[in-house]
N, C-alpha and C positions, 0 to 999 in steps of 0.2 A: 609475128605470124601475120601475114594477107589473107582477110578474108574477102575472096572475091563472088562470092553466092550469098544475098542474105536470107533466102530460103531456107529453114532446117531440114535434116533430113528425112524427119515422119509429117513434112507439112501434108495434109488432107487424108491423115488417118484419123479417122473416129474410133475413140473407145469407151466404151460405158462400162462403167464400173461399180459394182456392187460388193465390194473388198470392206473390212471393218477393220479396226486395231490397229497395228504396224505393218506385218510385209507386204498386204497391196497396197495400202496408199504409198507407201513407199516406191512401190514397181511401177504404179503409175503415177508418180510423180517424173520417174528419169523419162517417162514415154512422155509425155507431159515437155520435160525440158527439151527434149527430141523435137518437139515440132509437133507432135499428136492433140489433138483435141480431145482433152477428157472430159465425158461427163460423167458425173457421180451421181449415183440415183439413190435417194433415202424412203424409207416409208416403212412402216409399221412401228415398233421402238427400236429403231438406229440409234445409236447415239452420236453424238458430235463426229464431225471429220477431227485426223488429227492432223491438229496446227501445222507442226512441221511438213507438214507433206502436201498443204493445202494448194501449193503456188500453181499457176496454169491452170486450173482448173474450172469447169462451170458444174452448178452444184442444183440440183433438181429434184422434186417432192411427187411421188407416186403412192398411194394406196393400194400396195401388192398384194394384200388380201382377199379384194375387189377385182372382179372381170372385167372391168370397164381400164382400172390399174394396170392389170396383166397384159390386155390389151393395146395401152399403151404402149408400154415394154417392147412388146412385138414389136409394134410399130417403128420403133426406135431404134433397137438391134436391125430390124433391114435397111436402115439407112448408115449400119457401122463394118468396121473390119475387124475389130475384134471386142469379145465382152470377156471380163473377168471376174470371179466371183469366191468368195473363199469360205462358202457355207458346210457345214458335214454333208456328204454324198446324199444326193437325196433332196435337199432341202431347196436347189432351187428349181430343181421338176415342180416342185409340190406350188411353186410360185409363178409357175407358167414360164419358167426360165430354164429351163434344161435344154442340153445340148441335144437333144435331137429334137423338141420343139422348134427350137430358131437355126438352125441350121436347114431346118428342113426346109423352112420360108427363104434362109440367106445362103446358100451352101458356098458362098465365099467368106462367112466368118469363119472365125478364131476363135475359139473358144478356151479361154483357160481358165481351169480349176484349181485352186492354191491353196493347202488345207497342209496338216502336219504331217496326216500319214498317209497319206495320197487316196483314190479314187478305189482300192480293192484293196484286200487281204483285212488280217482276224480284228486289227486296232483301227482300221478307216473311219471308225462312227465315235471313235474316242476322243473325250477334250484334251487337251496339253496346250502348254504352253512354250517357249522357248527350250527354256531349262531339262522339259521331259524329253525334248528330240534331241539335246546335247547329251543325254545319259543314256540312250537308246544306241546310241551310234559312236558312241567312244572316243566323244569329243572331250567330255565333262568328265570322264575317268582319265583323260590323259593331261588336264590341267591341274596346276595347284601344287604345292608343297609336297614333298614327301614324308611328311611329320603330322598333315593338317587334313582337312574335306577338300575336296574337289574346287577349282575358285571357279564363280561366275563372270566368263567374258561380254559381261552386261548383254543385250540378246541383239549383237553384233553379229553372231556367227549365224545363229537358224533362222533367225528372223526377216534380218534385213539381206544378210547374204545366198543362205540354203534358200530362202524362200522368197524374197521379192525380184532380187537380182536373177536368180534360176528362173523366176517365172517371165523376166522379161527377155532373157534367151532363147527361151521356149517360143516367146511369141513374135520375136523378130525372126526366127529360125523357121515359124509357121508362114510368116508373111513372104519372106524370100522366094518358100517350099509354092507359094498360091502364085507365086510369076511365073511360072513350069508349069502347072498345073490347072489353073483358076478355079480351084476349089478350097476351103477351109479344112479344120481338124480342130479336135477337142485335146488340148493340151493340160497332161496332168502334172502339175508342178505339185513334188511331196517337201516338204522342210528336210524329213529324212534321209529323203535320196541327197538333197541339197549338202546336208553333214558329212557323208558318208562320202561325197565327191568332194569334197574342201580336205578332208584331215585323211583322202585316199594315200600319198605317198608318207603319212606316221605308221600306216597299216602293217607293213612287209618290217620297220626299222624297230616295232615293240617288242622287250622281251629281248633283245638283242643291245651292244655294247652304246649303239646310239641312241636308245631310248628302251632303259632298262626297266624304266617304272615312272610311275607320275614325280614332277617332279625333279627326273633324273636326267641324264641323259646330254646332249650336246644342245638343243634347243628348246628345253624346260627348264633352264634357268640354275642346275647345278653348276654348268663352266662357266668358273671362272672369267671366261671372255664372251661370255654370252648371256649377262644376267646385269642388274641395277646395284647401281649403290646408291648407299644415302648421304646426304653430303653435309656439312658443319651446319648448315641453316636448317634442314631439316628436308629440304629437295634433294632431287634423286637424277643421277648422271645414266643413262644408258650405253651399257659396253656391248658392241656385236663386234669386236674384233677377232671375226673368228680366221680368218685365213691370216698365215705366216707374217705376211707384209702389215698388214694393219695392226697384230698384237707387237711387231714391231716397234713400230710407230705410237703405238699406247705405250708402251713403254717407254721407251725413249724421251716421250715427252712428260712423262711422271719422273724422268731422272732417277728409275730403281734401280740402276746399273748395271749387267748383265740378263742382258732377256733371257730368261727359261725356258723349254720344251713344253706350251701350252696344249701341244698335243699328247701327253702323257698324263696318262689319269692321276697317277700315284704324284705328281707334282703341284695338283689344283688342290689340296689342301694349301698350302704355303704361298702359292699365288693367290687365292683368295682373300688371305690373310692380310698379306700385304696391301694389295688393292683397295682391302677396306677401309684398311686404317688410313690409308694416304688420302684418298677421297674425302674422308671425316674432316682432312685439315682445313679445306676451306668452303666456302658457300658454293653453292650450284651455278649462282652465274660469272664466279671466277674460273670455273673450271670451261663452263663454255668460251670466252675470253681464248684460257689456256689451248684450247682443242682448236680455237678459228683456225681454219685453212690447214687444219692437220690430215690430210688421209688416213683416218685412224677406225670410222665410222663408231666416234664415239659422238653423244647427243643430249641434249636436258631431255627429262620427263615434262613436258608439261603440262598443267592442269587446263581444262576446258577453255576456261575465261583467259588464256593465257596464249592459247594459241594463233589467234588473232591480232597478234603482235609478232609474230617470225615475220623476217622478211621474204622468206622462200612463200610464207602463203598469201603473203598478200599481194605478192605477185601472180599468183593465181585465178585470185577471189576480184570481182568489187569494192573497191575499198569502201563503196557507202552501202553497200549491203551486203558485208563481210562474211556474214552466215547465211547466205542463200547461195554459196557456191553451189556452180552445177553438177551435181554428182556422177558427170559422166565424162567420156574421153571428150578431148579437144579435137577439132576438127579444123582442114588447114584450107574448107573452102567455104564451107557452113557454119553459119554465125549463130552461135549458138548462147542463151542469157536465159536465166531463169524470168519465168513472169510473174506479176505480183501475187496476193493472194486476195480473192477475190470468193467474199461466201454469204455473197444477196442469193438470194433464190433466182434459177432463171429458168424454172418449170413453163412458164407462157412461152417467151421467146424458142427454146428450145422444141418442146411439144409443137409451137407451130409451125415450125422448118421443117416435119415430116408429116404435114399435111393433119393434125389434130384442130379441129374447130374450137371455139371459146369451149360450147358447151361441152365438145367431147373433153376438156382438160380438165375443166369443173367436177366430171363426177369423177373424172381417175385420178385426183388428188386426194389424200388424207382427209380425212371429217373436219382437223380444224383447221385446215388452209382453207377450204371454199372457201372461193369469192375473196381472194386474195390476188396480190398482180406481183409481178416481177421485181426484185430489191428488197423483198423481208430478208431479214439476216436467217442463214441456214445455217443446223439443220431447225426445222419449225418443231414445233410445240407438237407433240402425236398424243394420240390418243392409245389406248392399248387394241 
């Protein structure tokens, strides 16, 4: 691929971000690998940024308690395109941060809200966590065994998906909307809506012969050609040969000699059967060996530490910074690389680019940074 632009595509957006936990640092990490300038703003008891989602980033100390903090804030949001915030409704009015405070000062931001159960209705003011908005929405009743509890798809789905990725739709979808317009909006990104838009086409097929129960169905793991096996070593082969041609071709190349009708319920007992035991015979990376260049879309499982060894991904990735691939589409003109991670404090430096004086930064910092300078490791030591 030519990249002939080494510009990104969000180069000279500003975003401040006041996101905690997983889905916005995560959301603002892709805005981030995009070309966005984010700053993250701490103060009060924050707790740490997380590591993973640190990279691109500059990382800044206000005292949001404090008028002089709030103040700041202000100051800061007019110099941005968009801010995000993932506090319960309410909580960041009460901080001098609500959207019709800075909006009214910048009416070309962006404003998004990212919270579980969005901006209105009876559960908006409720804690949850991942797990609550996958059982809400009929994510987590349609995973898992039909023998067993519901399983947890680690909080891949609300988290990072319903809710960071959602909320950076929303806000590239805002920014687009402000080229037509040159005005901002307060973008309400729920985890809930996020669920309920991911597993929308399981909806109409429940209850019915393609997904008759958790568990059941053509793509939970009952067929036959659509579920894992375990293999002699104790790893697990992944079979999606779900159309004609590929359970063919799995077949064929297991050598069980007359392919079966794997579209016929009453047959996936006995095809089962068979599949298992054959798979048992040897180790998992014989089997991949067996399947090389088969159009079959059969595949290993692999374990986390594991995957950094395909050749397909390391064709993708860095090879000297394997796990910082850019978790966003590839572009065929904009050069796009993650940046390091970077978490000195740069409260001075930043605070001064929108026109804050020494002293005005002094008092709108935290009690125990005074009198501190740019390059303490963040987040700093707070006070309650």
């Amino acid at each position: 691929m030519t990249v002939s632009n080494q510009s990104k595509p969000l180069d000279g957006i500003r975003v401040i971000d006041m996101t905690r936990l997983a889905p916005g640092p995560y959301g603002t990490m892709l805005l981030a690998d995009l070309g966005a300038e984010v700053i993250v703003v701490g103060g009060g008891r924050a707790g740490p940024p997380v590591s993973s989602f640190s990279r691109g980033k500059k990382f800044i100390s206000l005292d949001l308690k404090s008028e002089q903090g709030q103040l700041a804030l202000a100051r800061l949001c007019d110099s941005a395109d968009v801010f995000i915030e993932g506090f319960r409704p309410g909580v960041a009015s009460r901080l001098g941060a609500g959207y019709e405070t800075l909006s009214a000062s910048n009416p070309r931001l962006i404003y998004c809200s990212l919270t579980g159960y969005g901006q209105t209705g009876p559960r908006a003011q409720e804690a949850g966590h991942d797990i609550n908005y996958l059982g809400y929405t009929g994510v987590l009743g349609s995973m898992g065994p039909i023998d067993g509890p519901p399983q947890i798809p680690l909080n891949a789905i609300a988290d990072m998906a319903g809710g960071g990725m959602l909320a950076v739709i929303g806000i590239l979808a805002a920014l687009q909307e402000r080229q037509r317009t040159g005005l901002g909006q307060q973008v309400d990104a729920a985890m809930i809506d996020g669920c309920l838009s991911l597993i929308a086409m399981h909806f109409p097929a429940w209850r019915t012969a393609a997904m008759p129960a958790r568990g059941d169905g053509w793509l939970a793991g009952a067929a036959p050609n659509y579920r894992c096996y375990r293999c002699a070593d104790g790893g697990y082969m992944a079979v999606g040969s779900l159309e004609p041609q590929f359970f063919d071709a799995l077949w064929r190349t297991l050598e069980l000699g007359d392919v079966p009708d794997a579209m016929s319920h009453s047959a996936w007992p006995a095809i089962e059967r068979l599949l298992e035991a054959t798979f048992l015979t040897l180790p998992r990376d014989a089997w991949v060996a067996r399947f090389e260049g088969v159009d079959a879309c059969v595949t290993p499982v692999l374990a986390p530490d594991e995957v950094w060894r395909d050749r397909q991904v390391q064709s993708r990735v860095d090879p000297q910074r394997p796990q910082e691939v850019p978790a966003i589409p590839r572009f065929s003109r904009s050069a796009i690389a993650p940046a390091a991670v970077d978490l000195r404090d740069h409260s001075v430096a930043v605070l001064s680019s929108v026109g804050l004086s020494a002293a005005d930064i002094e008092v709108a910092s935290p009690p125990a940074q005074r009198g501190a300078q740019d390059g303490l490791a963040w987040p700093p030591r707070f006070t309650d």
